[in-house]
N, C-alpha and C positions, 0 to 999 in steps of 0.2 A: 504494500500500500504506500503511493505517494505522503510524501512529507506537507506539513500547511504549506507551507513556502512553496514547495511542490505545486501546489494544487492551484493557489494563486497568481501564480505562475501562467501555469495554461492555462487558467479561467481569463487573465491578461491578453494574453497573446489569441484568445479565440474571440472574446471580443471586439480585440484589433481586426482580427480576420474577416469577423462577420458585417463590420461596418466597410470593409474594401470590397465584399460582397456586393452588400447594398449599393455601394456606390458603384461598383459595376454594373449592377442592376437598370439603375436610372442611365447608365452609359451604353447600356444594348438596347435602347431605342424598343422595347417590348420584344426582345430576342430576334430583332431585324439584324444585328449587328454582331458575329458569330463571335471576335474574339473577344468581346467585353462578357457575350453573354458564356463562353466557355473560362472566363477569369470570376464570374461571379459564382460557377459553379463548383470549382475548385479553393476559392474560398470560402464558400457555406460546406464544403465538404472535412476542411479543412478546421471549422470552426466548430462544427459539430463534433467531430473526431474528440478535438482539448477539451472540449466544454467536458464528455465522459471524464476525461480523468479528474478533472476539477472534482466530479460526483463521484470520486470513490472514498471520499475525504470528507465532501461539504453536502450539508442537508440542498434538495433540490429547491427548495423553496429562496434559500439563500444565495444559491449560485445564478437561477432566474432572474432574481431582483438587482444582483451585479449586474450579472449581463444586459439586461433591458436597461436599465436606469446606466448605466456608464455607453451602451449603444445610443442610445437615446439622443444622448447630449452629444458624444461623438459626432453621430450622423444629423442631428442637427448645427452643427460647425461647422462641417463642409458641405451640406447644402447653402449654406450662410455664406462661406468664402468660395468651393469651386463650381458653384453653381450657382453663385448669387442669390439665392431664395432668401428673401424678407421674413423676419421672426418680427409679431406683433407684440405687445406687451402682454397678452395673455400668452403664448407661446411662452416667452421669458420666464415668466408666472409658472408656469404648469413647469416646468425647467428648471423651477429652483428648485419648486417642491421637490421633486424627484430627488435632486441630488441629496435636498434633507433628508429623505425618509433614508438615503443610503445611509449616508454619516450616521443618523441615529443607531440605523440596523446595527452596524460595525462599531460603534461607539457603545452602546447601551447593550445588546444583543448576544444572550446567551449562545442563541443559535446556530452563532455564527464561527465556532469552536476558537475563540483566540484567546 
């Protein structure tokens, strides 16, 4: 069994992957455009893969809320910067939230085995 450090680890790095996914995603034109749309498949592949090891270590519930809530903001970044897309203040809003509820989780959070 992976180490915590381990685990957070790949739950990092699949993160990373899964928002190069997405952004390939938006970059295959709805899979008109083969090599973005075979980059985004090999990063959702690639991202799924870590995310398991992550869960041989951390509760599913915990490694979820990582992953969405740090995807989240991520891929709202570079829609913001490489794609120009406009964040309103409620976007922003709903955007902090999230990142509170993590900090809390990790902060406060038995669950979270640290």
């Amino acid at each position: 069994m992976p180490s915590q450090t381990a685990a957070y680890a790949a739950l990092a790095v699949a993160i990373l992957c899964e928002v190069a996914g997405t952004t390939f995603l938006q970059k295959s034109e709805q899979f008109t455009k083969v090599a973005p749309t075979l980059a985004m498949a090999v990063f959702y592949a690639g991202a799924f893969y870590l995310m398991t090891h992550a869960l041989k270590v951390m509760p599913l519930g915990v490694v979820y809320a990582l992953w969405s809530g740090v995807g989240i903001v991520l891929t709202a970044l570079i829609g913001a910067t490489v794609f120009r897309q406009s964040l309103d203040l409620a976007a922003l809003v709903g955007i902090a939230m999230i990142v509170g509820g993590v900090v809390v989780m990790q902060a406060f959070s038995r669950a979270t085995g640290h």
